[in-house]
C-alpha positions in Angstrom: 66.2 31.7 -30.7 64.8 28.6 -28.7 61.9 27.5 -29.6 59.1 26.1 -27.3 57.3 23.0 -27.7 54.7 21.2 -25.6 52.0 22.4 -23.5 52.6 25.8 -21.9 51.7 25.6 -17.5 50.5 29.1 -16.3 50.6 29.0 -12.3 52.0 26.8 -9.6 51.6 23.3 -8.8 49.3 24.6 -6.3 47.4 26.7 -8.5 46.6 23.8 -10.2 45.6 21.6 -7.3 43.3 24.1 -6.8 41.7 24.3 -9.9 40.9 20.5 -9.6 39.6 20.3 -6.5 37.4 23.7 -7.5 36.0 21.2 -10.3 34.9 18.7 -8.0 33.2 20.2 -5.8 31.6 22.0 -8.6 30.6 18.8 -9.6 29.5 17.3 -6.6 27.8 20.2 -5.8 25.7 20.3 -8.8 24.8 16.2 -8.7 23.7 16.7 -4.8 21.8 20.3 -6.4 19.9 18.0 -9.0 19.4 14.7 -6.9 17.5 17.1 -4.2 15.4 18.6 -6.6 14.4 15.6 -8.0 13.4 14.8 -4.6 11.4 17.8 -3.5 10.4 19.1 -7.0 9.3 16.3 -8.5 7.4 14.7 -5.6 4.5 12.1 -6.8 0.9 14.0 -7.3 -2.4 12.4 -6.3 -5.3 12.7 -7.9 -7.9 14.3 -5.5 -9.0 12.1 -3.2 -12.1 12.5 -0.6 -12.2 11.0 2.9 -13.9 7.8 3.3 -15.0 6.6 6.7 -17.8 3.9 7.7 -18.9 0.6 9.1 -19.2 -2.7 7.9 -21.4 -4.7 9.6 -23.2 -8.7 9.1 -26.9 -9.3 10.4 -26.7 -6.1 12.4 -22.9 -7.1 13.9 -20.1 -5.5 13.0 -17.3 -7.7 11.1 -14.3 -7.6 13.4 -11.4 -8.1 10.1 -11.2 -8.1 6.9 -10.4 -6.1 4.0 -12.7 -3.5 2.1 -11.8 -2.4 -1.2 -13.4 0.7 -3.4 -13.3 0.2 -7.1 -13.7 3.4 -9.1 -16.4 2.9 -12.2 -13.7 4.8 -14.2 -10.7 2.7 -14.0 -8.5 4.4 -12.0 -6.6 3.2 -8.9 -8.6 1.2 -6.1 -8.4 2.4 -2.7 -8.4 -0.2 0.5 -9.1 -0.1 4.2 -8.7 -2.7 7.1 -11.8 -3.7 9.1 -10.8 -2.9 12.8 -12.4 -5.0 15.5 -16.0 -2.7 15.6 -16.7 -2.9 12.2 -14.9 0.6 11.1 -12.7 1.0 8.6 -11.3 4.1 7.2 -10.4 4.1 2.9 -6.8 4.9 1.7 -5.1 5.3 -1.5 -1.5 5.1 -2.6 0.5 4.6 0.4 -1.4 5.6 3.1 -3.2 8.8 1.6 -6.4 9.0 2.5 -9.6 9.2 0.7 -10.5 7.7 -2.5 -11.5 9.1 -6.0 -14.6 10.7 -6.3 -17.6 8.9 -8.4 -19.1 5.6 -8.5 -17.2 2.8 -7.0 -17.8 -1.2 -7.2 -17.5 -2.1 -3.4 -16.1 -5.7 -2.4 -15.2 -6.7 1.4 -13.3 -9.7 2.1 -13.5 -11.3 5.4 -12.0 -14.5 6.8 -10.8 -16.1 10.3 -8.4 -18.2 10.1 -7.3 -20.2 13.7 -5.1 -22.7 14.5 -6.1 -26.3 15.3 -4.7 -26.7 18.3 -6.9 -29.8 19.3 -6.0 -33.6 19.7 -7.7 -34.4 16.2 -5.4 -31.9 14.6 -2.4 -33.4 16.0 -3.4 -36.8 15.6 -0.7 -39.0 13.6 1.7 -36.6 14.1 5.2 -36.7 15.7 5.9 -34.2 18.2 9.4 -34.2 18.5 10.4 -32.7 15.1 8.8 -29.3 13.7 5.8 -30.2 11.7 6.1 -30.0 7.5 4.3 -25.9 6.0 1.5 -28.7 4.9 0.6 -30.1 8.5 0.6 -26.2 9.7 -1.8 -25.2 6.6 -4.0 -28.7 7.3 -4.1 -27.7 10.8 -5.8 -24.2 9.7 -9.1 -23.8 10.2 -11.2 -21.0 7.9 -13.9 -19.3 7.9 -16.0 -17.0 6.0 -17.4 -13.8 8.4 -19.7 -13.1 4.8 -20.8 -14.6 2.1 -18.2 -14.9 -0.9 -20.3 -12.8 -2.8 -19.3 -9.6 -1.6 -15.3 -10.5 -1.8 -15.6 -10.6 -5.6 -15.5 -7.7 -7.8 -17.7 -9.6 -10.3 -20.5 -10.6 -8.0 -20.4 -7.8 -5.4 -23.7 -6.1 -5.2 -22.4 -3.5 -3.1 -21.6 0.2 -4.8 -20.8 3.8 -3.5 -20.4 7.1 -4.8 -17.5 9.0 -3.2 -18.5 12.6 -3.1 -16.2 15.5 -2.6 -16.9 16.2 0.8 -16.5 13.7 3.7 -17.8 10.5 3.3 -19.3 7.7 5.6 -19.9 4.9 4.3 -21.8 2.3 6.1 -22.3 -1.6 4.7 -24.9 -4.0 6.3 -24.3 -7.1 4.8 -26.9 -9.8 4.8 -27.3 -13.7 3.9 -29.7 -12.8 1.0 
């Protein structure tokens, strides 16, 4: 009687082609199953947030740019908003949700033109005929604050808010005071 040795096949080459390419696309199947519900499952939650609307404004004119910033009394996540060219600005928090955490908030607005020099004195000295150094462009930049430092720091910002559940406006006039 001959004996056997080795590993015993059961089916055809092609059965076993097959097989493999079965457990691939079982595999890949099951990576692309996991990776999208990672995707849509597991999607980032927000804390609720409450629209915030309003108008920041200087000695009765509105501030045409800037940045206003809401900082909630209880530590969590500061929401922003630009200053569009009335005065308005509209608060968002993590990537451009909108609304901001309800409570009290530490307000600060930040508000600077900057413009070029473009005058004779700002060229004066200067060579023309190659393109000026990043420290002539930033000497040549003239600044100015649209309000008073104050109210662009957290730590002397008298401004505050409290953020309510329902829809909020918001409205800022700033003074010299």
């Amino acid at each position: 009687m001959a004996r056997r040795t080795g590993i015993q096949r059961t089916g055809t080459s092609k059965d076993m082609a097959f097989r493999r390419r079965s457990r691939s696309l079982l595999l890949v199947t099951t990576i692309g199953g996991f990776c999208l519900v990672c995707l849509i499952g597991c999607g980032q939650e927000y804390p609720n947030l409450h629209p915030v609307t309003g108008t920041v404004t200087f000695d009765g004119q509105p501030v045409p740019l800037g940045i206003i910033t809401f900082y909630p009394k209880d530590g969590s996540r500061p929401a922003t908003g630009t200053l569009g060219e009335d005065g308005s600005y509209r608060i968002i928090t993590y990537d451009d949700v909108p609304g901001a955490v309800g409570g009290r908030h530490t307000v600060t607005i930040d508000a600077t033109s900057e413009e070029m020099d473009h005058s004779e004195d700002g060229l004066a000295g200067k060579t023309t005929s190659v393109a000026p150094s990043m420290i002539e462009i930033a000497q040549r930049i003239r600044s100015e604050r649209l309000v008073p430092l104050k109210y662009s720091r957290r730590d002397t910002s008298p401004l505050t808010a409290v953020v309510k559940p329902d829809k909020n406006v918001i409205d800022f006039d700033l003074t010299d005071d």
